[in-house]
C-alpha positions as CSV (number, residue, x, y, z in Angstrom):
1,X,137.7,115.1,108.4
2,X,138.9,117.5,105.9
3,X,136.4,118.3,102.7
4,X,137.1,120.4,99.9
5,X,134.2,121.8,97.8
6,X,133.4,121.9,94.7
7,X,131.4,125.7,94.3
8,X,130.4,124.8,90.8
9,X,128.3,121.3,91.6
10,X,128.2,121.6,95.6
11,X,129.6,118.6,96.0
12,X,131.5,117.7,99.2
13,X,134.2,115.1,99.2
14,X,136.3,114.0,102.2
15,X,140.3,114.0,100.9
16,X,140.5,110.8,103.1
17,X,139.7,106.9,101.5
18,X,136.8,105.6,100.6
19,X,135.0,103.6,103.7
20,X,133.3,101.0,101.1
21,X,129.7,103.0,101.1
22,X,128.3,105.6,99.0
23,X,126.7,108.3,100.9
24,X,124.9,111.4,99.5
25,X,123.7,114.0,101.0
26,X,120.8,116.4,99.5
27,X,120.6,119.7,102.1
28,X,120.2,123.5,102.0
29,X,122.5,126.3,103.7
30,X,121.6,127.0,107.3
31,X,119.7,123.8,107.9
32,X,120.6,122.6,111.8
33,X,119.0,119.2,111.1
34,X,121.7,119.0,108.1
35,X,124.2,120.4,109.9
36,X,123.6,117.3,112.5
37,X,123.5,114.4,109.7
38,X,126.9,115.5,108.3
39,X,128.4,116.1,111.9
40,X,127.3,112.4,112.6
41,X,129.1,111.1,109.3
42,X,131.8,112.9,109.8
43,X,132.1,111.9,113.3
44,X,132.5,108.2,111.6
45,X,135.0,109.0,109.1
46,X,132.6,108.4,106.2
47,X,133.2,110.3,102.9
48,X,129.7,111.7,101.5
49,X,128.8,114.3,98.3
50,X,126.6,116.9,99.3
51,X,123.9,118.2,96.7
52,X,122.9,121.9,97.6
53,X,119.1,121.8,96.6
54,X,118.8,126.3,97.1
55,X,121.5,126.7,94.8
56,X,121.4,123.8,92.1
57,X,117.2,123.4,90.7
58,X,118.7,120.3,89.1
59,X,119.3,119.2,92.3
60,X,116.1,119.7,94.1
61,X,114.7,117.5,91.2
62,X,116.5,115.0,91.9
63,X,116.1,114.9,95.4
64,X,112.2,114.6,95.0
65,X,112.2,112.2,92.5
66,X,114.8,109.8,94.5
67,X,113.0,109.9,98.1
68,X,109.4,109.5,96.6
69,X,108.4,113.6,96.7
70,X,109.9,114.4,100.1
71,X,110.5,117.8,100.4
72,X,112.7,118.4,103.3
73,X,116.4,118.2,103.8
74,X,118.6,116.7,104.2
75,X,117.7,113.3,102.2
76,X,120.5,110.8,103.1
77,X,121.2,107.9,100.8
78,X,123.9,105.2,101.3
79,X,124.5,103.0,98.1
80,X,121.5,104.2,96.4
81,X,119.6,103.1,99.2
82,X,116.8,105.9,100.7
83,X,117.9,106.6,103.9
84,X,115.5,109.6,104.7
85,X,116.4,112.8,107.2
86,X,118.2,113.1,109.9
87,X,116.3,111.6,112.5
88,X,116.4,108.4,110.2
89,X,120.1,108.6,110.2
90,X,120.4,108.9,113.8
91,X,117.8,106.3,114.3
92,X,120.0,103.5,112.3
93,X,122.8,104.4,114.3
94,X,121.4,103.6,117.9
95,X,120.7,100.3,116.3
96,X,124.2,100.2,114.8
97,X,122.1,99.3,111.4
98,X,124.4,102.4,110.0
99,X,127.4,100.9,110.8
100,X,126.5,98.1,108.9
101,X,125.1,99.8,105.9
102,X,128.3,102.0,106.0
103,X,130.6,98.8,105.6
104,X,132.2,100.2,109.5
């Protein structure tokens, strides 16, 4: 999938259609376990926006106040909907409860 970004907000968006879900993505550079959660989306095809939380503040504050003071990245959410890190993510897909909450 091909994403072009936006240096100015972070932001990530896939150049391909929109799969139906919203997904955002809150991480922070060199984070494997980040790395992994957006391997696995875009290993579906699914668009996402990625949040940098080290080089946006506004960000970070955000991201606590959305996944009830978690700290660590990434925080995945899918039409507003907390998903949590990436073990959560990868949990709801060996149930194929992502697929569903992705509209796949």
């Amino acid at each position: 999938m091909t994403h072009t970004i936006d240096q100015s907000t972070n932001t990530n968006h896939s150049t391909e259609a929109t799969q139906g879900a919203r997904v955002e993505i809150y991480t922070s550079p060199f984070c494997g376990y980040c790395r992994r959660a957006k391997v696995l989306l875009d290993r579906k095809g699914i668009e996402y926006e990625e949040f940098g939380v080290m080089t946006n503040p506004s960000h970070q504050a955000r991201m606590l106040k959305r996944s009830n003071g978690r700290t660590t990245v990434p925080q995945v959410f899918i039409n507003g909907e907390h998903i949590g890190g990436s073990d959560d993510l990868f949990a709801l897909d060996q149930t194929n409860e992502l697929d569903l909450k992705l509209k796949l």
